[in-house]
C-alpha positions as CSV (number, residue, x, y, z in Angstrom):
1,X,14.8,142.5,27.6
2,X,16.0,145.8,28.7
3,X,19.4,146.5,27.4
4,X,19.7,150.2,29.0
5,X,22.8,151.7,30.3
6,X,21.1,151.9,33.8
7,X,19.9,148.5,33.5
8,X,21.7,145.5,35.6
9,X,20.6,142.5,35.3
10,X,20.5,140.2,38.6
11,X,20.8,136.6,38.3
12,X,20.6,133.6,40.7
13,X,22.7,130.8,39.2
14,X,22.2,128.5,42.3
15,X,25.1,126.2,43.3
16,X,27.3,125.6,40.2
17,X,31.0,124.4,40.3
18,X,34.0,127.3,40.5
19,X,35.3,126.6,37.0
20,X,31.4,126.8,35.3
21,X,31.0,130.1,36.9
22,X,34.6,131.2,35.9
23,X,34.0,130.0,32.2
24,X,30.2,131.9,32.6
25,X,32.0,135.3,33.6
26,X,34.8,135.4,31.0
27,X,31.7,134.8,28.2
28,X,29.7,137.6,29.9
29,X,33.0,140.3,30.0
30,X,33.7,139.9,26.8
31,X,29.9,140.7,25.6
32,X,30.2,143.3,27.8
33,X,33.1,144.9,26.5
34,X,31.2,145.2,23.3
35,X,27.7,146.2,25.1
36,X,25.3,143.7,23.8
37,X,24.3,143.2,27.3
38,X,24.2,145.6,30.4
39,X,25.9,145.2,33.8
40,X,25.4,142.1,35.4
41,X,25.2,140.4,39.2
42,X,25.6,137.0,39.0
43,X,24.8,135.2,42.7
44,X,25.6,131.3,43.3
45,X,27.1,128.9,45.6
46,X,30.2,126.8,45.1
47,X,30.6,123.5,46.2
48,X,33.3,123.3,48.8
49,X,36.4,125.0,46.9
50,X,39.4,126.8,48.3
51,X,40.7,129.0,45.7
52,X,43.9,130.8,45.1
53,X,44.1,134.0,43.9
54,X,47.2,135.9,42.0
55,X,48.8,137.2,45.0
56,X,48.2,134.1,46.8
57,X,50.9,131.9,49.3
58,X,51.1,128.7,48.8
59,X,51.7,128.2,52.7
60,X,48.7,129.8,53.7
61,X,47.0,126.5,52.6
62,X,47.3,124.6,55.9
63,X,45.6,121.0,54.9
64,X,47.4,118.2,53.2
65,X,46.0,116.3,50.2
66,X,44.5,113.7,52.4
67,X,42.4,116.4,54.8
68,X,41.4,117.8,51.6
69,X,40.0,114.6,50.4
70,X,38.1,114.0,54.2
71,X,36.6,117.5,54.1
72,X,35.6,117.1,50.1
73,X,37.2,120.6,49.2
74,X,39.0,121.1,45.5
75,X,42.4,123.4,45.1
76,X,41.3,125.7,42.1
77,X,43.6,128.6,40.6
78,X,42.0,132.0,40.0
79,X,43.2,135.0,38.2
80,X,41.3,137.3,41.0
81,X,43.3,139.7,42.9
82,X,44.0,138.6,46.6
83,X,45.0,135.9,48.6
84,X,43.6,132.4,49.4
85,X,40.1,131.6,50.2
86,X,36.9,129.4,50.4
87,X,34.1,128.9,49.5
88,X,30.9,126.6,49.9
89,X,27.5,125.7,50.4
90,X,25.7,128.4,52.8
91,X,27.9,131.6,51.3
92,X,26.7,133.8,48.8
93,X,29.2,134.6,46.1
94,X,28.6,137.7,43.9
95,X,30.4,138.4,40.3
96,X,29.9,141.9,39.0
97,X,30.6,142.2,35.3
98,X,30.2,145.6,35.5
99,X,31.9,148.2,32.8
100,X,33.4,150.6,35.2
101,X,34.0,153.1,32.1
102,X,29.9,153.9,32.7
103,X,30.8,154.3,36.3
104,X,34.3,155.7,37.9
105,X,37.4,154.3,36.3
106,X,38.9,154.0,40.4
107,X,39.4,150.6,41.5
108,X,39.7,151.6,45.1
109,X,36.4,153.2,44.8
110,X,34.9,149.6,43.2
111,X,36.3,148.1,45.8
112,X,34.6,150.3,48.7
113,X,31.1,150.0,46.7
114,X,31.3,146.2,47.2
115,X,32.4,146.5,51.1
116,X,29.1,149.0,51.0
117,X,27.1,146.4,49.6
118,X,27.9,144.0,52.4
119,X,28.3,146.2,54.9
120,X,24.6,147.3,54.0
121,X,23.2,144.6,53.7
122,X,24.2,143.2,57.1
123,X,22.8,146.0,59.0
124,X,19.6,145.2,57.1
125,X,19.7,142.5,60.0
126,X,20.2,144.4,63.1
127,X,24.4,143.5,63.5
128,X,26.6,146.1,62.7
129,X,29.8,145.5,60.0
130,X,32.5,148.1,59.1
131,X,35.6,148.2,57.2
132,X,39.6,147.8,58.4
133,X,41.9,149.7,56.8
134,X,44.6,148.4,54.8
135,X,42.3,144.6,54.9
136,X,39.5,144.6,52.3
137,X,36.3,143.3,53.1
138,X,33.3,143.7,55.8
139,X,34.2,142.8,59.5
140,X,32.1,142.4,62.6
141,X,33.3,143.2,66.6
142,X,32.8,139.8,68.0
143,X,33.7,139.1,71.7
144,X,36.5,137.3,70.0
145,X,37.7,140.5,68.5
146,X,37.4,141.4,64.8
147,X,35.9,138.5,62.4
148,X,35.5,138.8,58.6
149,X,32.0,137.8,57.4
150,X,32.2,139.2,53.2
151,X,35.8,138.5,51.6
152,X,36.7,140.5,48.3
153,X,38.4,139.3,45.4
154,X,38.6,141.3,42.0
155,X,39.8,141.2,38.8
156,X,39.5,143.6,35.9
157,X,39.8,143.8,32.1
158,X,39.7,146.8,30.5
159,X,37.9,148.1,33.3
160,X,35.3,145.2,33.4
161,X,35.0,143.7,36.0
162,X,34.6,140.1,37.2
163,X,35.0,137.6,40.2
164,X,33.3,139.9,43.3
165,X,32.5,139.1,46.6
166,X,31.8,135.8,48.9
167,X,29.5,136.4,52.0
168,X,29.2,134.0,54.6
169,X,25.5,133.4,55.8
170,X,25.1,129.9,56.8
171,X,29.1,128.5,55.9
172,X,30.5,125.6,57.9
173,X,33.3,127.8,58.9
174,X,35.2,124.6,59.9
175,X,36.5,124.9,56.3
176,X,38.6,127.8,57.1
177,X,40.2,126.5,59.1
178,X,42.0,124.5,56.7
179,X,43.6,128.0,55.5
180,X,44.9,131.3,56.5
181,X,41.7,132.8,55.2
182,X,42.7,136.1,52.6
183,X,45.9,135.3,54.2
184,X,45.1,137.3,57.6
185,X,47.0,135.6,60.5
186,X,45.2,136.1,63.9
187,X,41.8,137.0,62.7
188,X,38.8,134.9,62.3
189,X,35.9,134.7,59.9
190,X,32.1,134.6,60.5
191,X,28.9,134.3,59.6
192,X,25.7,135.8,59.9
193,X,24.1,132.8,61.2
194,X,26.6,132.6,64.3
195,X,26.1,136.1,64.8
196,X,22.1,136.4,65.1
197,X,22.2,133.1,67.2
198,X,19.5,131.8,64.1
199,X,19.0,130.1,60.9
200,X,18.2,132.8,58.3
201,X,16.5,132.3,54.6
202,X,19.7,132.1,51.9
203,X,16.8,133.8,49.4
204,X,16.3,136.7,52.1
205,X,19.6,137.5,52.2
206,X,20.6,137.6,48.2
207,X,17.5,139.7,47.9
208,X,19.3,142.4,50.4
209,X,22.4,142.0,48.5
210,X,20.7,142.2,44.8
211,X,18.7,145.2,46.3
212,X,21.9,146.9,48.1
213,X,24.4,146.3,44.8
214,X,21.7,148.3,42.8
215,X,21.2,151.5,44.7
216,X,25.1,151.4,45.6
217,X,25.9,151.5,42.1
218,X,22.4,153.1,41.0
219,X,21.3,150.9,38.6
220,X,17.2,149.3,38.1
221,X,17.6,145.7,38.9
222,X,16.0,143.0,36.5
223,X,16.4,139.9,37.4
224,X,16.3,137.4,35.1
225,X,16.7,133.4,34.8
226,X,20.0,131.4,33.6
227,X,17.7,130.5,31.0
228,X,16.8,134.2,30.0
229,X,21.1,134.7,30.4
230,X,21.8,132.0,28.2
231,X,19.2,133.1,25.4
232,X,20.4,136.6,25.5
233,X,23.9,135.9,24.7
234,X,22.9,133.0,22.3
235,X,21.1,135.3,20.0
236,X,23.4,138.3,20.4
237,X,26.6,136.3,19.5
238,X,26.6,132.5,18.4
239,X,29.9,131.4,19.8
240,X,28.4,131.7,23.4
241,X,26.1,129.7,23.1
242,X,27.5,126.3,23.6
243,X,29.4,128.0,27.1
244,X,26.1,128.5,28.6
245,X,24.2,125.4,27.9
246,X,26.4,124.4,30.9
247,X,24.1,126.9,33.1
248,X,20.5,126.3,31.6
């Protein structure tokens, strides 16, 4: 496979649990940081999750133990930058492991590029999404004022990146309301479903993404299988291989 610096590699892990895809991305920065592969763009779903990230409060989780239970959502720490979120079946979460030393070393420039990408990508659909200052992410005007549909969460290690973006297309957004989503009081999330009035193709809508992430940060996508992923860092460095037989 193409290891080129303007190479990134796109892959579609399906639904895999938060921890799996955590354990996945600290494998694939670390291979990065010593460039046996090129950047990456890992897309998934989670089963239901709420997660908490490093600057998150602890009383921006509004359910108890027991609604937890009912609504089948897990608490999991993360060691991403922002607050509390969710995530679940019918939202597309993107990890970049990109090396941002073979882009711009700005994380407030990363950070717009990722808003770009969903931003993009939504207007490929006809509904228009723009960014709030001072709260990261891509919003929507709604009748009901401003509502987040793509929540940010990074984190980097010397300047690689990992964890990314969650993008709500089909998401029961009953589940936020068992938190103060990205710990925003007063503003709503939602999807693109609920805003096209339609169901819409899951596969249509990474495609946009994938396509979107690779002219945004100019880069020729490849995709490429877990299987492929898995190979590629099994015969590039042993001691990953046992990691990612979790994902083939």
């Amino acid at each position: 496979m193409n290891r080129s610096d303007t190479t990134c590699w796109v892959v579609n892990l399906g639904t895999i649990d938060y921890d799996r895809a955590s354990e996945l991305q600290g494998q694939l920065v670390e291979a990065r940081k010593v460039r046996v592969i090129p950047d990456v763009l890992l897309l998934c779903e989670h089963p239901h999750v709420i997660t908490l990230g490093r600057n998150s409060h602890r009383e921006h989780l509004l359910a108890g133990s027991r609604m937890l239970d009912q609504m089948g959502a897990r608490v999991h720490p993360s060691d991403r930058g922002g607050d509390i979120t969710y995530h679940g079946p019918g939202q597309i979460v993107g990890y970049p492991i990109l090396d941002l030393t073979e882009h711009r070393r700005d994380i407030r420039w990363y950070v717009d590029q990722l808003e770009e990408v969903m931003i993009r990508a939504t207007g490929d659909f006809g509904v228009a999404a723009k960014r709030i200052e001072g709260q990261h992410g891509a919003w929507i005007d709604t009748l009901e004022g401003e509502r987040k549909i793509g929540a940010l969460g990074v984190h980097l290690s010397r300047w690689v990146t990992s964890h990314g973006f969650a993008y709500n297309v089909s998401t029961d957004l009953r589940y936020f309301d068992l938190i103060v989503p990205c710990g925003i009081a007063g503003k709503g999330v939602t999807s693109l479903e609920r805003m096209l009035g339609r169901a819409i193709s899951m596969d249509e809508v990474r495609d946009r993404i994938a396509s979107h992430f690779c002219s945004t940060f100019n880069r020729r996508l490849e995709r490429i299988t877990r299987e492929q992923l898995a190979g590629s860092l099994g015969s590039t460095r042993e001691t990953h291989a046992g990691a990612l037989t979790s994902i083939a």
